[in-house]
DRENKOLMAR-126551 format. One record per residue (C-alpha): chain; y, x, z. Coordinates in pm, 1 decimal. Layout:
BEGIN
A Y X Z
...
END
This chain:
BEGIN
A 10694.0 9016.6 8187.0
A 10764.4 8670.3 8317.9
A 10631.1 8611.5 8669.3
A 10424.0 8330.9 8715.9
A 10495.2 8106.5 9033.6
A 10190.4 8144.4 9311.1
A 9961.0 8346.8 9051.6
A 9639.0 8336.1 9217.9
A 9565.1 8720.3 9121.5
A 9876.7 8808.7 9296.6
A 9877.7 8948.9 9656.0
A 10268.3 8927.9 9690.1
A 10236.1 8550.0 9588.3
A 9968.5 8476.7 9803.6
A 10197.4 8638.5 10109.9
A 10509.6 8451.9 9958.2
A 10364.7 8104.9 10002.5
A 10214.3 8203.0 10368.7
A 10429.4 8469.9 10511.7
A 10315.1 8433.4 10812.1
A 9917.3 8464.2 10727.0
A 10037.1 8783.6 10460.5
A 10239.5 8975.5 10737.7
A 10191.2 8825.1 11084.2
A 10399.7 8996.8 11330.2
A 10571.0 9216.4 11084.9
A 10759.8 8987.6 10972.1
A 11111.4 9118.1 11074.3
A 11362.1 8811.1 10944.4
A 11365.0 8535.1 10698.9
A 11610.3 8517.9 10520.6
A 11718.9 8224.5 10269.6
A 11645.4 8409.3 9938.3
A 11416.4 8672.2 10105.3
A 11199.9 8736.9 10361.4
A 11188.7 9100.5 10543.2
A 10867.6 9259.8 10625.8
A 10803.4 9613.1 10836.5
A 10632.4 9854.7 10625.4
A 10332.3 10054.3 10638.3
A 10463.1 10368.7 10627.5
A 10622.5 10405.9 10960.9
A 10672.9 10780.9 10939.3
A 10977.9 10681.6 10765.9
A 11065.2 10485.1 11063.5
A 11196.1 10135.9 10990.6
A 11073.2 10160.2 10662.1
A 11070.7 9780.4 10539.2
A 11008.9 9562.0 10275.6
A 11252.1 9275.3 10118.2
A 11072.0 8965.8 9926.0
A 11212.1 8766.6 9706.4
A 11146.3 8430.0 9774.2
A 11143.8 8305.4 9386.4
A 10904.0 8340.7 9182.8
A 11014.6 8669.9 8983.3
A 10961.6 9018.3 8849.6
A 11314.5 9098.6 8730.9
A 11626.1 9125.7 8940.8
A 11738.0 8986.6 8595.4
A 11520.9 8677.7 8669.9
A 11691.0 8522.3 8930.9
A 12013.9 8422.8 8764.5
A 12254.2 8266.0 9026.5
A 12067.4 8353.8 9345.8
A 12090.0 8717.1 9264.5
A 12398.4 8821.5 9432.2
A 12251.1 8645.5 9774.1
A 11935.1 8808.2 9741.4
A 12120.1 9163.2 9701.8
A 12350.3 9074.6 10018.4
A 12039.0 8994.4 10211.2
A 11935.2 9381.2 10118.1
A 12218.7 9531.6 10211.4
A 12248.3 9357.6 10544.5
A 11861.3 9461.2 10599.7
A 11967.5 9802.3 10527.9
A 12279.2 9798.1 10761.8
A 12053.3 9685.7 11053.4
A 11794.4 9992.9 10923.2
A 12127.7 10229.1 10984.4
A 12202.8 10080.9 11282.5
A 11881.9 10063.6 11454.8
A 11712.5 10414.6 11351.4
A 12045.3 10617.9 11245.1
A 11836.6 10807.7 10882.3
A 12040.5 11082.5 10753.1
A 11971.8 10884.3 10364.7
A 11854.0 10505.4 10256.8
A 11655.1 10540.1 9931.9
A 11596.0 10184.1 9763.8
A 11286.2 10116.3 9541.0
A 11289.2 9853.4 9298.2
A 11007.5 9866.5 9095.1
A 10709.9 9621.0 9045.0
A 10486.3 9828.9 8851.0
A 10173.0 9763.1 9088.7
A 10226.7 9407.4 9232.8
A 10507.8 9243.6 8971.4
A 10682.3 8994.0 9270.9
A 11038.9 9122.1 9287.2
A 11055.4 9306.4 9645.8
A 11309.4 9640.5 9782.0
A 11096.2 9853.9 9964.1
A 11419.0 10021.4 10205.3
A 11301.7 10420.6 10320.1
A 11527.2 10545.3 10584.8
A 11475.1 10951.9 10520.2
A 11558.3 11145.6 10817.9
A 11687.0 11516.4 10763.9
A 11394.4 11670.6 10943.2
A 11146.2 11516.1 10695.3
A 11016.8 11802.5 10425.2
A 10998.3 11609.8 10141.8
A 11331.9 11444.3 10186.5
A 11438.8 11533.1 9860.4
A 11182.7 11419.5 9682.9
A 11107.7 11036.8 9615.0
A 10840.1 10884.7 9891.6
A 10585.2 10840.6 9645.4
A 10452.8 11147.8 9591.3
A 10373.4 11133.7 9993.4
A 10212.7 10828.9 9972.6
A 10042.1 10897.5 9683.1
A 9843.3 11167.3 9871.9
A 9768.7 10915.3 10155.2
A 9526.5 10704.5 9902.8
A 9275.4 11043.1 9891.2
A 9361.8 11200.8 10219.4
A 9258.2 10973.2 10540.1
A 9449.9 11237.1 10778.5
A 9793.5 11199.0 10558.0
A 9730.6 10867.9 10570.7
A 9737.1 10847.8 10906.1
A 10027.4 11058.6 10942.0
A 10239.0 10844.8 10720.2
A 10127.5 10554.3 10880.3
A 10152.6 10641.6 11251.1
A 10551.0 10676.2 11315.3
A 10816.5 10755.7 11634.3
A 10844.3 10430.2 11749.7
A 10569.6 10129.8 11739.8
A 10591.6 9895.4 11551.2
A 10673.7 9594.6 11784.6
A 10937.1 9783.4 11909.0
A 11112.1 9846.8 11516.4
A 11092.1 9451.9 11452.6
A 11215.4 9347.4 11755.3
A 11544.8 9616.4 11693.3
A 11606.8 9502.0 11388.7
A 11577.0 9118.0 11497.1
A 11805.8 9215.6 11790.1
A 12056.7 9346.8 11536.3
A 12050.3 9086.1 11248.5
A 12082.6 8871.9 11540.7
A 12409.7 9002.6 11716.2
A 12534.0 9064.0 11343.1
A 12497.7 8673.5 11237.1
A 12240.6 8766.8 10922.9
A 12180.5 8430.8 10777.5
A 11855.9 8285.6 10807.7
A 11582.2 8068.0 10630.4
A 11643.2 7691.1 10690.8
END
């Protein structure tokens, strides 16, 4: 499936060409191929969100720019580490739902009882269960405090940035 630049019907596009307006202040960093977002599913705390900045559905897609794109993941992920210290990272590439090429980045602590088991099926139950929901939703720290870590890291660490 080729992605269409700015599709109309897509949310992801719609938040690509106003970041800002799509993710207000959980917007975490932009970065030049990418933007970082904080996700909703804070009982994975830090849990974020990568977007690619080009219009694409396949990692495949974005010839040249690929390799910066993945380096902007992996230095969202170190800051993840660094800032909120997850026994495991699990990475999620998938598109299936919203077909804009964007990481979703769990940090899976070794207290959590599903940690073996993909996030998924959690959040699945959230869409017919209001109280799970909540629960995944709600995490350790608040959310204005797990952007402003992880801007305080990418920061001190020199991540590069949108220009």
């Amino acid at each position: 499936m080729t992605h269409m630049p700015h599709d109309p019907n897509c949310p992801m596009c719609k938040a690509v060409a106003d970041p800002d307006r799509g993710w207000g202040d959980r917007i975490v960093w932009r970065f030049p191929h990418s933007f970082a977002v904080l996700g909703p599913w804070q009982f994975y705390t830090g849990y974020c969100v990568l977007v690619s900045r080009a219009a694409a559905s396949e990692l495949s897609q974005l010839g040249p720019a690929r390799a910066a794109f993945l380096d902007e993941m992996a230095t969202l992920a170190a800051g993840i580490e660094a800032c909120f210290s997850p026994h495991k990272l699990n990475y999620e590439l998938l598109g299936n739902v919203v077909p804009h090429l964007h990481w979703h980045v769990f940090p899976r602590s070794a207290g959590d009882p599903e940690r073996l088991r993909p996030v998924w099926f959690a959040t699945e139950r959230a869409e017919a269960d209001p109280a799970e929901n909540q629960r995944l939703r709600a995490g350790t720290v608040p959310p204005a405090e797990c952007v402003a870590r992880l801007q305080t890291w990418l920061t001190a660490n020199g991540a590069p940035t949108a220009p």
